[in-house]
KEFIZA-983709 format. One record per residue (C-alpha): x, y, z. Coordinates in steps of 0.05 Angstrom, whole numbers, padded with zeros to 5 digits, always signed. Example, Ala and Ser with C-alpha at 12.3 -4.5 7.8 and 13.67 -1.06 7.14 Angstrom:
2
+00246-00090+00156/+00273-00021+00143/
END
This chain:
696
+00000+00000+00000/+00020+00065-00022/+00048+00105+00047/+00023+00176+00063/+00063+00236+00036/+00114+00263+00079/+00074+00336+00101/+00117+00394+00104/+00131+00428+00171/+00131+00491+00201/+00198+00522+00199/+00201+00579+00252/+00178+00638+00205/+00142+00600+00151/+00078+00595+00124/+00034+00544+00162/+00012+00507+00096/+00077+00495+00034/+00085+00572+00019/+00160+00599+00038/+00158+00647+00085/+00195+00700+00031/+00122+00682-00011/+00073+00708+00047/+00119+00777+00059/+00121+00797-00017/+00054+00768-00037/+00009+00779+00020/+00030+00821+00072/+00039+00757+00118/-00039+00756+00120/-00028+00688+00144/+00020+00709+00211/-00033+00774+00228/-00095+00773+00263/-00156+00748+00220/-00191+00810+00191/-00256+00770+00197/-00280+00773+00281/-00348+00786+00266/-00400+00736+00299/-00450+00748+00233/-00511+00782+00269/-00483+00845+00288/-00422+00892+00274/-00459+00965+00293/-00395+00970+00340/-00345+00972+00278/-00381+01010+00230/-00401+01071+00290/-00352+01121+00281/-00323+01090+00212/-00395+01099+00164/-00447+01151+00166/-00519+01136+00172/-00557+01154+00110/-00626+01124+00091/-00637+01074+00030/-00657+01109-00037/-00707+01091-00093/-00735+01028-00046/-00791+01012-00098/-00745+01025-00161/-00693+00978-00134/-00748+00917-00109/-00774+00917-00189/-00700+00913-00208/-00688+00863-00166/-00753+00811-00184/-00730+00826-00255/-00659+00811-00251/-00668+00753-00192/+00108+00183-00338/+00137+00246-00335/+00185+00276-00380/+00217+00334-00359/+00247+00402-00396/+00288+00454-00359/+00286+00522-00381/-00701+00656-00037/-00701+00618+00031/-00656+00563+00025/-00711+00510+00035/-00728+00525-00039/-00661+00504-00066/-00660+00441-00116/-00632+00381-00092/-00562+00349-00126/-00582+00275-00115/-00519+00230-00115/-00472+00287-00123/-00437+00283-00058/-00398+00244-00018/-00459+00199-00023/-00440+00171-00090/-00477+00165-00157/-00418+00131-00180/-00428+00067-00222/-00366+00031-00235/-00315+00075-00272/-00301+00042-00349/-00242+00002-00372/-00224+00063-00412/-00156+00100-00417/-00188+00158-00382/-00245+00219-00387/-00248+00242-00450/-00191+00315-00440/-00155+00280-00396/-00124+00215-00429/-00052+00224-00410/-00004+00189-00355/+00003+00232-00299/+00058+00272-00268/+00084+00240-00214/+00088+00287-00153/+00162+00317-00145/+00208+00372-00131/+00247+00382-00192/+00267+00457-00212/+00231+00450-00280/+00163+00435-00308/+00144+00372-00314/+00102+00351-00363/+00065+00276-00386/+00100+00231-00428/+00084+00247-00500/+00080+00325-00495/+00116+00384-00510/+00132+00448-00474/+00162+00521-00487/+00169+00590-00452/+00128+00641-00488/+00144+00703-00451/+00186+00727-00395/+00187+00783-00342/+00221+00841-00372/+00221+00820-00443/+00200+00884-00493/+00130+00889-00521/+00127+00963-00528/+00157+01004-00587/+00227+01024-00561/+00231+00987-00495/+00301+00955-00489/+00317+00885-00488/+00312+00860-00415/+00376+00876-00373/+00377+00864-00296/+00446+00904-00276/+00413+00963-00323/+00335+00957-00307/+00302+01027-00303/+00234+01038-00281/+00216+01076-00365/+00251+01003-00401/+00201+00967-00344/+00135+00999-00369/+00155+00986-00436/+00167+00908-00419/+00129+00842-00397/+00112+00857-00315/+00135+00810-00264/+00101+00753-00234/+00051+00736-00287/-00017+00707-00256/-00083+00706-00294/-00079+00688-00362/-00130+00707-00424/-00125+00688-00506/-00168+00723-00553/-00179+00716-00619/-00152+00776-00674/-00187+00789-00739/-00164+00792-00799/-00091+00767-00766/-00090+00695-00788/-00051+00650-00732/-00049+00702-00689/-00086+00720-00615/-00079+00769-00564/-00054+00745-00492/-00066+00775-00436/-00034+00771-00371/-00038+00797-00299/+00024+00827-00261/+00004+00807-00178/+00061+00829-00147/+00142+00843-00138/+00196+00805-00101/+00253+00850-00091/+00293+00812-00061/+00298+00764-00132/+00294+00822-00174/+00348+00872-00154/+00426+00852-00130/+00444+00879-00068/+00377+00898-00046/+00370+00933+00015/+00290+00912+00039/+00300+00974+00092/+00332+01021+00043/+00288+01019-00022/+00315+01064-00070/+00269+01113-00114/+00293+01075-00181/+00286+01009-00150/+00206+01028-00121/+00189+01054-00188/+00213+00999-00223/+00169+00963-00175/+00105+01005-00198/+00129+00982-00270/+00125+00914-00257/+00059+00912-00229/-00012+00913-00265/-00033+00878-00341/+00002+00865-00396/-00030+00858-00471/+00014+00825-00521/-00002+00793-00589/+00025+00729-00597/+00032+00689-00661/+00026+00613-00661/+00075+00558-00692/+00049+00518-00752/+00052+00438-00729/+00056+00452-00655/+00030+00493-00600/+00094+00538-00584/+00061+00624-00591/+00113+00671-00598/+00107+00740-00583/+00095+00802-00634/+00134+00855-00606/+00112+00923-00625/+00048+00901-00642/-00009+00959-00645/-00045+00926-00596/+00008+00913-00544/-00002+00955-00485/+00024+00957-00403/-00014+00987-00352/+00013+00991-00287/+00020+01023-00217/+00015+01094-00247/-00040+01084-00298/-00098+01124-00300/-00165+01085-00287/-00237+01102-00287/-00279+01088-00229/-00348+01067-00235/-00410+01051-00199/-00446+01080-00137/-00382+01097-00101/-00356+01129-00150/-00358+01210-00137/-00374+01188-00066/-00330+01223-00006/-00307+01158+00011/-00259+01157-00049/-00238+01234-00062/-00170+01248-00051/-00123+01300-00046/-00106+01294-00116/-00181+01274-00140/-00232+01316-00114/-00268+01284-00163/-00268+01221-00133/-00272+01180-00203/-00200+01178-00227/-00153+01123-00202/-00078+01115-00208/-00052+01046-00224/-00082+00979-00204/-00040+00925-00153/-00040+00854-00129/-00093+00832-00191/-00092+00761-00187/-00144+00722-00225/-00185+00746-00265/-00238+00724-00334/-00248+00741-00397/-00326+00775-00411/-00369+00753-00475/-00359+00820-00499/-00288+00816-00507/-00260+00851-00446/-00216+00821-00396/-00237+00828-00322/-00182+00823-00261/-00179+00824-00186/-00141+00863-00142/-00127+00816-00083/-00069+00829-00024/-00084+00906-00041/-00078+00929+00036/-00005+00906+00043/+00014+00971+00007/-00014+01021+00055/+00022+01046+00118/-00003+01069+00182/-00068+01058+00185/-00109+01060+00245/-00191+01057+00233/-00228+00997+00251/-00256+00997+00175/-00183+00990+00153/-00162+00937+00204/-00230+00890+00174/-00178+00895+00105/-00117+00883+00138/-00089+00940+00132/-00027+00950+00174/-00012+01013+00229/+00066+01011+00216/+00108+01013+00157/+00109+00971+00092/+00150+00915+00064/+00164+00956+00004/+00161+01028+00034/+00121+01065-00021/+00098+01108+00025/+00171+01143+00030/+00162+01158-00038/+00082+01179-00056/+00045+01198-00001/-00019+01164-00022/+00009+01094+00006/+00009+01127+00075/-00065+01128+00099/-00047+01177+00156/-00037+01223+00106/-00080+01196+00049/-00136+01172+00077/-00182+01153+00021/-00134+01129-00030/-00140+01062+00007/-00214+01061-00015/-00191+01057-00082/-00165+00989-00090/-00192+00929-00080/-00239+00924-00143/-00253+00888-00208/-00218+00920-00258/-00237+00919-00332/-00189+00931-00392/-00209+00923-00474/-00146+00897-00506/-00174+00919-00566/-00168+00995-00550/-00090+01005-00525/-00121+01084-00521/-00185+01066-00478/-00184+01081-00402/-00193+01014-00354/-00249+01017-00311/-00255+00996-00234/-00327+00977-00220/-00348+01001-00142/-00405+00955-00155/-00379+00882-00147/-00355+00903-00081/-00288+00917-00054/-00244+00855-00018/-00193+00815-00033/-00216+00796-00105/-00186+00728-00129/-00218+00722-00190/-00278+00754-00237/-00321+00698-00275/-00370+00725-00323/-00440+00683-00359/-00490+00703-00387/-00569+00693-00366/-00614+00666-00402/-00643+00734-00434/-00572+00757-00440/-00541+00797-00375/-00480+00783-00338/-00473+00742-00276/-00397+00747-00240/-00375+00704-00188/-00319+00730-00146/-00277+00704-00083/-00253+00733-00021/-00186+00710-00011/-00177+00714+00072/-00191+00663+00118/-00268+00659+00140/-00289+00707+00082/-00342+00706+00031/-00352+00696-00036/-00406+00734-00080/-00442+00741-00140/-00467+00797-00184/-00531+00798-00230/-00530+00851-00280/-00600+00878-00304/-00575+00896-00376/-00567+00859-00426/-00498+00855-00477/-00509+00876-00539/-00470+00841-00599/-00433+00866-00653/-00376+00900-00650/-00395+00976-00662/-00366+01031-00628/-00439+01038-00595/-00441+00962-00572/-00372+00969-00546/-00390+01023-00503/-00454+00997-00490/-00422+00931-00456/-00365+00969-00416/-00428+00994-00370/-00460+00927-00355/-00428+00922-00299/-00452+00989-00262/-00525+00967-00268/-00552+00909-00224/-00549+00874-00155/-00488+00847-00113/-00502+00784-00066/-00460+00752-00021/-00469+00664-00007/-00500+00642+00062/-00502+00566+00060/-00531+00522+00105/-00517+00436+00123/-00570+00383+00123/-00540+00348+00179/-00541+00352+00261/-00482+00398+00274/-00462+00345+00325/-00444+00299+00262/-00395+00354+00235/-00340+00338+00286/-00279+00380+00254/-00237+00311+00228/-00271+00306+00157/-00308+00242+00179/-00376+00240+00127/-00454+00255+00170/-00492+00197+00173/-00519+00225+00108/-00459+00201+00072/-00437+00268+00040/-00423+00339+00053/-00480+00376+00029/-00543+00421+00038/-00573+00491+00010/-00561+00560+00005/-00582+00634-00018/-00548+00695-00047/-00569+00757-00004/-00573+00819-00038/-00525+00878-00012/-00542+00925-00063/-00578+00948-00127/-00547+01012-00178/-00600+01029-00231/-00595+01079-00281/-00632+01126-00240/-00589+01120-00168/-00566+01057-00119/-00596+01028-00057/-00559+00990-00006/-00606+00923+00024/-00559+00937+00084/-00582+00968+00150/-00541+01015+00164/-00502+01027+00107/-00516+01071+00034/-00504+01044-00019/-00432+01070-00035/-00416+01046+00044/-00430+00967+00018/-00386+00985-00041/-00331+01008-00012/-00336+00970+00060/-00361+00909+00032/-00334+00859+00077/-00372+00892+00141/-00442+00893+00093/-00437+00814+00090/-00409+00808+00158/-00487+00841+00179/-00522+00794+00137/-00493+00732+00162/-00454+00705+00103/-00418+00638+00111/-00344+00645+00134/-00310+00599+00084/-00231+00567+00089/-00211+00624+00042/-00246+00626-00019/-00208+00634-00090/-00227+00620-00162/-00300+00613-00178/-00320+00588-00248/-00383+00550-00276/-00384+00493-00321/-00394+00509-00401/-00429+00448-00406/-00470+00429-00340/-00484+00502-00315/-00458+00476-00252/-00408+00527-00203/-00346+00504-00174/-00312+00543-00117/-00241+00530-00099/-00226+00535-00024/-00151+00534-00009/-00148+00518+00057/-00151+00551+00136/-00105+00528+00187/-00142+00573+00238/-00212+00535+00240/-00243+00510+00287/-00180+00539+00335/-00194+00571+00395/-00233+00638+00381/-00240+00622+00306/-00299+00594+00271/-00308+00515+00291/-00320+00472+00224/-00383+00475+00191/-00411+00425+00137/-00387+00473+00079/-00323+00473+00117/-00321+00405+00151/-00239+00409+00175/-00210+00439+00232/-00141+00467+00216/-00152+00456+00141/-00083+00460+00101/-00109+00428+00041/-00176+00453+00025/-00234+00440-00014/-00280+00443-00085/-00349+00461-00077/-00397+00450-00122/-00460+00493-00132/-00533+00481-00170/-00571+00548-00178/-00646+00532-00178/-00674+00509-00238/-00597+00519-00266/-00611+00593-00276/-00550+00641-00270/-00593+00690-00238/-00626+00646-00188/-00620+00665-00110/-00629+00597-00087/-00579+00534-00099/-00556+00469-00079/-00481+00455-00063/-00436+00397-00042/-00370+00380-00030/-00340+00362-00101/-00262+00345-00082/-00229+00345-00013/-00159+00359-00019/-00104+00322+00010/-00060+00255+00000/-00116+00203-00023/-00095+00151+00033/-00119+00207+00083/-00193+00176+00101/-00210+00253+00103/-00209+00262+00039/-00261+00250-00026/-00254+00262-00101/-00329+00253-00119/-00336+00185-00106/-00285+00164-00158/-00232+00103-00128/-00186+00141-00088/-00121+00086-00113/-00133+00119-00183/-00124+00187-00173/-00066+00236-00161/-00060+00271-00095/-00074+00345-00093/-00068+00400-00038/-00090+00475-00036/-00130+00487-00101/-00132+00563-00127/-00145+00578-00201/-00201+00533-00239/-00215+00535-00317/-00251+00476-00358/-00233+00452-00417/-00284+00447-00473/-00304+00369-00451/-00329+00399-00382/-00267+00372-00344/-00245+00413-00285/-00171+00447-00286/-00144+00456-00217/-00078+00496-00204/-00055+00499-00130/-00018+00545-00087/+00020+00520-00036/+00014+00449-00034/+00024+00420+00035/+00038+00357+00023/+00118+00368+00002/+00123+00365-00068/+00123+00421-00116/+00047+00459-00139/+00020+00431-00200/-00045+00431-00250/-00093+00382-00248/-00154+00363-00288/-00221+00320-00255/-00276+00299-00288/-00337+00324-00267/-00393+00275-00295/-00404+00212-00326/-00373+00143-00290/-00310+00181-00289/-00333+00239-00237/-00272+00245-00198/-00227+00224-00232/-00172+00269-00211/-00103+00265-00259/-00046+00319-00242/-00014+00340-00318/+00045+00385-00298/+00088+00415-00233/+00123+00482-00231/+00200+00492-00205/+00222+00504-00135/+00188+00557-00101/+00137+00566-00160/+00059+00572-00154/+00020+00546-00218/-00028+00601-00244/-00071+00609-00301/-00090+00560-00330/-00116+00568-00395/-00142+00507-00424/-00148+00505-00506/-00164+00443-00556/-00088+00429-00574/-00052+00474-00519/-00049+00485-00446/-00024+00548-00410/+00003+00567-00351/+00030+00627-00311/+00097+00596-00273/+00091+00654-00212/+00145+00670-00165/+00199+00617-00189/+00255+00616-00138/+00222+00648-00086/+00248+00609-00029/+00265+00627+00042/+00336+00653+00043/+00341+00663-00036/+00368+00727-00071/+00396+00748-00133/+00465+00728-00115/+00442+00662-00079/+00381+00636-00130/+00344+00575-00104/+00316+00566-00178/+00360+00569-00243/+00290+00567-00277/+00275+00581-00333/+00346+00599-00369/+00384+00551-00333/+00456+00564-00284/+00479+00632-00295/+00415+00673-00311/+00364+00708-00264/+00307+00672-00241/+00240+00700-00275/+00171+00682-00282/+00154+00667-00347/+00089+00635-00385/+00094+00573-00408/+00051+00530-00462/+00054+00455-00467/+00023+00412-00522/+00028+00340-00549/+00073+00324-00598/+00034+00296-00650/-00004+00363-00654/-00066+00319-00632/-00119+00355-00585/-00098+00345-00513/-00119+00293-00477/-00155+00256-00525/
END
């Protein structure tokens, strides 16, 4: 029998789960080693918002409650009430499973897997190909200079591929044959990796604005490969474009113009400089790409207002000390410019001239990701995640519908559907005695983790004005102070939720949960059925049915699709499916689906002591379960992404190298360029070398 996997430990400094410790200062603030934002008790938080949020009455009450009924063998290569929800029969832990076929596999996912490891390159199944399609501080822009690290300057920066590459996005171009343009977010900088001789308490200017540089979107044509799946970039390309830490930005929606967001430098309230810490993101039926701005409060200094500390944001100094240089990271001195981050943002890769947008509406928190469908009669629906431990995740339901075609009045019809509709946050309830939920992952008598749950409204924006569904709180106070809005309603405290993204083919939601080492500890949340583990370093997939399968339902079903961990852990489940046949998995993040409805899971941090990987799970049929990893990432690497095509897979290889101790002059990775060269993140693609689809 196949023995446990050795589980990492916890090094005096380090993340609890498999993250380095270097990973949690640079990426997150050390969210993870701070107080949880999140010590609400879910029926009442008057005490944080007195003092913090004025009192205003609701506006338009009957104009909002119309809007509202209307819109309810590995080869590797360096380099309603919830009674009213629809029940999932047999989609639990309970089964449904018949005997899996003899076959090679689900149809997508018909290759030998990886074997878990900690090599420094990507791995890849036997039979497939892989190349590097662009690198941190390679040119896209007209007259940026090839990428030199002794010489970097923040102007050859903004002119080049940012750093630390996360969500990924391909659309098609007209009328250029082969050719597509990819998008790509920037999350973060390490320092440490990126400059020699850094001095963490002694940023220079250069060094910070290089920084700025670094961070935000990149939009870059690339052209594919005839008889393989290797895209290469077009440099120079019209359409290329970098937006960054200094970019002007448009903000939208009923905070925008509000007092809570007019600065010093914008009475106006409505212009933004720069976006940060977008992680995730998705790409909109109309063509635009949408991305979240996660770990944003680790870039504001001295802080003291109980609003601020429900974000996390600090009362001392930062890690990267912005606020010596622009005054607008130091909230003592800035106070709103805090209130300005933490959105959706929008870009159209199509216009390198158009403004991006930040849209007040879908709420403000640590945004992991932005899924977009479409209803029925043609409006969006977003799902988005809270990234903290014991926060929420939410959904928005516009009330107008996209227009097709792609006129100049279309275009800038679709760019506003996201100011007009309703924001609603989950509360999910179990269908078994609380008493059977005992913390260890041990199944209710019921035989699955499972049960119902609603989406309560927040608020509505109309053409006419915005109402908040908060008591308490206007509606530009739930846009901007979102987390205390569904901290009054009672949302469910999940084990920090991430990605969100619904099945092309089944309608179905799936919400990746990374993990939460603080539940059920004492004065934290205990475990719940949504969240059955105490101190859960692996985490979870849930998956949702809206009622009657309608995107803009407000009731649904949900159960426990996957939980994560080594398969020989009786705690764990993959859907039923034999737990001998599948690959083990720990900390899911980022989910896509390929076009046969499989499930693509990348993970962040895997606890279990081999390197983060992607993974792809059937989610139907006599395969449901079926869990098969298909790549890992080098040491110290997080996989993001993915993109999943017919004949190619993508992925965003984030933060190579980034291991406790590492610097420029003593690397921990000599990914991607081998000994001798700087570590860098880099996309990757990977495809099978007979040009065939993939996994097929």
């Amino acid at each position: 029998m196949r023995k446990l996997l050795p589980l990492i430990g916890t090094p005096s400094g380090s993340h609890p789960g498999g993250r380095s410790a270097m990973t949690c200062r640079f990426r997150c603030g050390d969210a993870c080693f701070h107080e949880v934002p999140n010590t609400s008790s879910n029926e009442y938080v008057g005490d944080v918002i007195a003092g913090a949020l004025s009192r205003r009455s609701m506006m338009r009450a009957a104009a909002v409650v119309t809007v509202a009924a209307a819109g309810a063998g590995a080869v590797g290569v360096a380099g309603a009430p919830s009674a009213q929800a629809a029940p999932v029969a047999g989609r639990g832990h309970g089964g449904g499973h018949g005997k899996p076929s003899k076959s090679r596999g689900a149809r997508g996912l018909r290759f030998t897997p990886v074997a878990p490891n900690t090599d420094d390159v990507v791995t890849v199944p036997e039979g497939y190909r892989q190349d590097v399609v662009i690198r941190w501080g390679e040119p896209i822009l007209r007259g940026a200079p090839a990428f030199d690290p002794e010489k970097q300057t923040a102007e050859a920066q903004a002119g080049q591929f940012g750093y630390n590459n996360d969500f990924l996005a391909l659309l098609p171009l007209r009328g250029e044959h082969g050719r597509q343009v990819l998008v790509a977010n920037h999350e973060y900088t390490d320092e440490v990796l990126m400059f020699r001789g850094y001095d963490p308490d002694n940023p220079t200017r250069e060094q910070v604005e290089i920084a700025w540089a670094a961070h935000g979107l990149s939009a870059v044509v690339v052209e594919e490969e005839r008889g393989s799946g290797k895209l290469t970039p077009v440099t120079r390309h019209r359409l290329n474009r970098r937006v960054t830490a200094t970019t002007e930005f448009r903000l939208t929606g009923p905070a925008a113009g509000s007092d809570l967001v007019k600065t010093s430098a914008d009475r106006s309230g409505r212009k933004v400089l720069g976006t940060l810490n977008n992680c995730s993101g998705g790409t909109t039926p109309w063509g635009t790409t949408l991305h979240g701005e996660e770990n944003f409060n680790q870039y504001f200094a001295n802080s003291s207002r109980a609003t601020d500390k429900r974000y996390g944001i600090g009362t001392g100094a930062t890690e990267r000390k912005w606020e010596r240089f622009d005054k607008r990271f130091d909230v003592a001195r800035e106070p709103n410019e805090v209130h300005r981050f933490g959105y959706v943002v929008e870009l159209d890769p199509y216009d390198p001239e158009s403004t991006p947008r930040k849209h007040t509406l879908l709420g403000r928190f640590k945004h992991e990701a932005a899924t977009v469908r479409l209803t029925h009669d043609g409006r969006p629906v977003v799902y988005t995640g809270d990234d903290e431990r014991f926060d929420y995740f939410y959904k928005f339901v516009g009330s107008k519908r996209m227009r097709h075609g792609n006129s100049r009045w279309a275009r800038e019809h679709n760019l506003s559907l996201l100011d007009e509709g309703t924001l609603y946050v989950a509360k999910l309830s179990g269908d078994s005695p609380a008493i059977e939920i005992d913390g260890t992952g041990k199944l209710p008598r019921d035989g699955e983790f499972d049960g119902s749950g609603r989406w309560i409204p927040l608020v509505t924006a109309t053409e006419d004005g915005a109402v908040s569904h908060v008591d308490g709180m206007s509606a530009e106070e739930v846009c901007v102070f979102t987390r205390l809005a569904g901290d009054k309603v009672g949302a469910t405290k999940m084990d920090r939720p991430e990605d969100i993204e619904p099945s092309p083919t089944t309608g179905k939601v799936y919400v990746a949960l990374t993990n939460n080492s603080n539940r059920g500890k004492a004065g934290y949340a205990g475990p719940d059925e949504a969240n059955p583990r105490n101190s859960n370093k692996h985490g979870h997939v849930l998956e949702l049915t809206e009622r009657w399968n309608r995107a803009d339902a407000t009731a649904f079903a949900w159960s426990l699709f996957l939980v994560a961990g080594d398969p020989e852990d009786p705690a764990t489940y993959f859907a039923g499916f034999p737990k001998d046949r599948v690959s083990p998995i720990s900390c899911p993040d980022n989910v896509a689906f390929d076009d046969h409805g499989n499930l693509w899971l990348s993970t962040d941090g895997n606890a279990l002591g081999t390197h983060d990987g992607l993974f792809g799970v059937a989610t139907k049929g006599d395969r449901r379960g079926e869990l098969k990893q298909f790549l890992t990432v080098p040491n110290g690497a997080e996989t993001c992404g993915p993109l999943i095509q017919d004949r190619r897979v993508l992925v965003a290889v984030q933060h190579p190298g980034e291991i406790d101790g590492a610097s420029v002059e003593e690397p921990a990775s000599t990914w991607p360029d081998g000994p001798g060269t700087l570590v860098r993140p880099a996309v990757v693609a990977v495809w099978r070398a007979d040009g065939r689809d993939i996994g097929v």
